[in-house]
PAZAPA-4460 file (N, C-alpha, C; in steps of 0.05 Angstrom, whole numbers, plus 32768, in hexadecimal, padded with zeros to 4 digits):
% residues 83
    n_x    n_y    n_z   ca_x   ca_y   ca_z    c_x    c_y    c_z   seq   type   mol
   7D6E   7E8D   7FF8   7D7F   7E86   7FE1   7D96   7E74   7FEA     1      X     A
   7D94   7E5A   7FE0   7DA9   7E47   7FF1   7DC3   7E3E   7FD7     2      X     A
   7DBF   7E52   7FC2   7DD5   7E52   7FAF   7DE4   7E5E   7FB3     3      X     A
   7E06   7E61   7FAE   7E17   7E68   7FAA   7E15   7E73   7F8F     4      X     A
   7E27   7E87   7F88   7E1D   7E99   7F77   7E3A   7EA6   7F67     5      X     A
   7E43   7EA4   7F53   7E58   7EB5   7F48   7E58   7EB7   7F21     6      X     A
   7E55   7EDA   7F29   7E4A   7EE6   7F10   7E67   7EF7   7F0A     7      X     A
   7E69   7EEC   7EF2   7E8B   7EFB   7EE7   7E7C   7F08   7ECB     8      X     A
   7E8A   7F1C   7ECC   7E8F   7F34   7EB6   7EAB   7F35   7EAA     9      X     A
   7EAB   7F40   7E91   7EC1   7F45   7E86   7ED3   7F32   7E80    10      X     A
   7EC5   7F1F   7E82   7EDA   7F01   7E77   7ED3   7EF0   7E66    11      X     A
   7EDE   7EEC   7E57   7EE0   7EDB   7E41   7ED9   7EBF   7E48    12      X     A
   7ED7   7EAE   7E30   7ECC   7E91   7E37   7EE2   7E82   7E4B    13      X     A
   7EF6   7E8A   7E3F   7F12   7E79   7E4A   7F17   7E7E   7E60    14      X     A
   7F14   7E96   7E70   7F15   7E9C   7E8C   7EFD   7E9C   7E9F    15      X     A
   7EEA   7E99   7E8F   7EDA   7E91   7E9F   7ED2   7E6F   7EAF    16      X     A
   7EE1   7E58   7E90   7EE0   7E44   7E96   7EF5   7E41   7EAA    17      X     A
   7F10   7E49   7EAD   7F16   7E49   7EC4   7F13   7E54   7EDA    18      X     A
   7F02   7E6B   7EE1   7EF8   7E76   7EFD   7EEA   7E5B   7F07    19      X     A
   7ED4   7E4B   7EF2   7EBC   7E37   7EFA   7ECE   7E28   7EFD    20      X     A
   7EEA   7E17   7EF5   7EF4   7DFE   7EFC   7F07   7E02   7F14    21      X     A
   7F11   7E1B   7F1B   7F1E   7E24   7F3A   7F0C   7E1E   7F4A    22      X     A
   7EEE   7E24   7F48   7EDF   7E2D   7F5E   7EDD   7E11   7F65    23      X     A
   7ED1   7E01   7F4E   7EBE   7DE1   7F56   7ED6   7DD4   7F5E    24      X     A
   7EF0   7DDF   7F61   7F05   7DCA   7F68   7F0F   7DCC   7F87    25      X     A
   7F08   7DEF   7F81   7F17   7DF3   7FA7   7EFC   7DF2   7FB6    26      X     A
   7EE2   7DFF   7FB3   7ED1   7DFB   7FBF   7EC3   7DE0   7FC6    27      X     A
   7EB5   7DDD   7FDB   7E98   7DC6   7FE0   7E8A   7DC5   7FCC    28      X     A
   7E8A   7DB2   7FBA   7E73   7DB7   7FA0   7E56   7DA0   7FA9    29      X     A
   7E5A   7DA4   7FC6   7E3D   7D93   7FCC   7E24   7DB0   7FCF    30      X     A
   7E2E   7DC5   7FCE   7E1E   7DD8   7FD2   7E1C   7DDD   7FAF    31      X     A
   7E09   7DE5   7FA1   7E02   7DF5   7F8C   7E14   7E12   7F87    32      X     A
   7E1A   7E12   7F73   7E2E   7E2D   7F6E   7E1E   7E32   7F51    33      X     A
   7E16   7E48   7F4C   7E0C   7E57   7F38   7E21   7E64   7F28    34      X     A
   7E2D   7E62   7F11   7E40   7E6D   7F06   7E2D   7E7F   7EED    35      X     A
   7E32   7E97   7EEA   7E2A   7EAB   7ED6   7E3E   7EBD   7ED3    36      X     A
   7E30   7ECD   7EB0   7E3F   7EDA   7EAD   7E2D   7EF1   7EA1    37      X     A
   7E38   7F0B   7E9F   7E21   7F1C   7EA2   7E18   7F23   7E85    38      X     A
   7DFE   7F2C   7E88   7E02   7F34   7E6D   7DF2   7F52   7E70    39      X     A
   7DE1   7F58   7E55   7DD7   7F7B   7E57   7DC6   7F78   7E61    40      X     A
   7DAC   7F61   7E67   7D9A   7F66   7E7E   7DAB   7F62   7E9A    41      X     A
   7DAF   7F54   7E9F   7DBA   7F4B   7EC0   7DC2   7F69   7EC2    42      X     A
   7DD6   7F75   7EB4   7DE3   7F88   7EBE   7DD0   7F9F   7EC7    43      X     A
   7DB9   7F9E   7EBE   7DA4   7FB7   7ECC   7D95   7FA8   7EE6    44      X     A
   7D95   7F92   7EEC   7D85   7F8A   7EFD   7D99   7F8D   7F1E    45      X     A
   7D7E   7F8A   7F2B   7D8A   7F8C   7F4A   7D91   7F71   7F53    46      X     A
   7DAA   7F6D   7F62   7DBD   7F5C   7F6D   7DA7   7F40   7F72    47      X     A
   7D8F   7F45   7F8A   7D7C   7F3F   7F95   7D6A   7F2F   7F7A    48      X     A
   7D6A   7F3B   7F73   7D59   7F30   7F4C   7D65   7F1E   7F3E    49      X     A
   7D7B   7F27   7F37   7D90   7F14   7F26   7D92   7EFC   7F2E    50      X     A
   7D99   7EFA   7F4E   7DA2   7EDF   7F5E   7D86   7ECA   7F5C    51      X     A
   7D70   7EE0   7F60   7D56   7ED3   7F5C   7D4C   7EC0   7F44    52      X     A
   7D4D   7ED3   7F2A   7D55   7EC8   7F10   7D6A   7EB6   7F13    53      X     A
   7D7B   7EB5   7F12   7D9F   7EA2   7F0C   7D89   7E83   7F1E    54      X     A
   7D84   7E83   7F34   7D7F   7E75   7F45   7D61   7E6A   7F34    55      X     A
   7D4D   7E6C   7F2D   7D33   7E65   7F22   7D40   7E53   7F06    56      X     A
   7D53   7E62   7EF2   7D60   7E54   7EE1   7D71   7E3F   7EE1    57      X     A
   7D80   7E43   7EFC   7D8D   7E2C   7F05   7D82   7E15   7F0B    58      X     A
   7D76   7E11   7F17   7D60   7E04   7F24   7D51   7DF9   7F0D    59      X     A
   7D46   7E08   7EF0   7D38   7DFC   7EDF   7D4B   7DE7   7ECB    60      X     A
   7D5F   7DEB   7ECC   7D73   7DDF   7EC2   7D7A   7DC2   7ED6    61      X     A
   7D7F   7DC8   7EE7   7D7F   7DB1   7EFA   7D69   7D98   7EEF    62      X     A
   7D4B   7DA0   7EF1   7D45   7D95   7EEF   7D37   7D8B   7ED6    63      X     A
   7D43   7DA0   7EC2   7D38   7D91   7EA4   7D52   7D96   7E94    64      X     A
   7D68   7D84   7E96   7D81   7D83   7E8D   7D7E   7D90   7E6F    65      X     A
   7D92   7D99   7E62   7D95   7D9A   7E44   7D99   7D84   7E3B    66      X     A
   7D8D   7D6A   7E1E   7D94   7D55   7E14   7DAC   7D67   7E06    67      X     A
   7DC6   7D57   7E05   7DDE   7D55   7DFA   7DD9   7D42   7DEB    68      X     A
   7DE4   7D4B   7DD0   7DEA   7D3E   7DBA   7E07   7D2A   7DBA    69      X     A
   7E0C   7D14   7DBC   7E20   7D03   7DB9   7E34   7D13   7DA0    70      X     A
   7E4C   7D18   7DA5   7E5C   7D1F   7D99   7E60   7D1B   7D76    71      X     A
   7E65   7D29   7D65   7E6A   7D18   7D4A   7E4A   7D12   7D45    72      X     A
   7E30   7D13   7D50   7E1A   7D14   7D4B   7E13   7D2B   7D37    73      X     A
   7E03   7D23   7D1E   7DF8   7D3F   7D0F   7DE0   7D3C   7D0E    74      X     A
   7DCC   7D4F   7D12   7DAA   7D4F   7D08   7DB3   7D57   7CE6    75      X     A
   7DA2   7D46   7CE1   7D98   7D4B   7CC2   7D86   7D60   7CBD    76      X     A
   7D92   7D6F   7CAD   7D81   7D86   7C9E   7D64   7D7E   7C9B    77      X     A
   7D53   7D92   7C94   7D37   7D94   7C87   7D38   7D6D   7C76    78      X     A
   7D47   7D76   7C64   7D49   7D64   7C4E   7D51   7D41   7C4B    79      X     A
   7D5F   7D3E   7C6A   7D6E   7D2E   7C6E   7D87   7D30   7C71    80      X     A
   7D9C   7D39   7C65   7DB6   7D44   7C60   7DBE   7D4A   7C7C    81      X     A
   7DDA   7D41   7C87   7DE8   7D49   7C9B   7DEE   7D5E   7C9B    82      X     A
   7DED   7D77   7CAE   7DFD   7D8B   7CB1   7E14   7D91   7CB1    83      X     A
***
């Protein structure tokens, strides 16, 4: 496992975006850093598992990006009609 790995609990959106903008700022961000946050599965799974998972997801993301929608972009309803 050649990821770096940090799984926060109990925090909100806002604290979590800054744990991720401390880290990528003081850390080497030439290495991969996995940022998660837990939820009701993770929390039953074993340490060893999770990282495994977090890491297979990461990795699928890497290489099949999410398309982002350009800002101020709307899909049109069924009908045509902007959302």
């Amino acid at each position: 496992m050649d990821h770096r790995v940090i799984i926060m609990h109990g925090m909100d959106n806002a604290e979590i975006d800054l744990v991720m903008r401390a880290v990528k700022k003081t850390l080497d961000t030439s290495r991969d850093t996995i940022f998660a946050k837990t939820t009701e599965n993770s929390l039953k799974m074993k340490v060893q598992a999770l990282i495994e998972d977090l890491s297979e997801d990461h990795q699928y993301l890497k290489d099949n990006p999410p398309q982002m929608k350009p800002k101020g972009d709307t899909e049109p309803d069924a009908d045509g009609s902007a959302k």
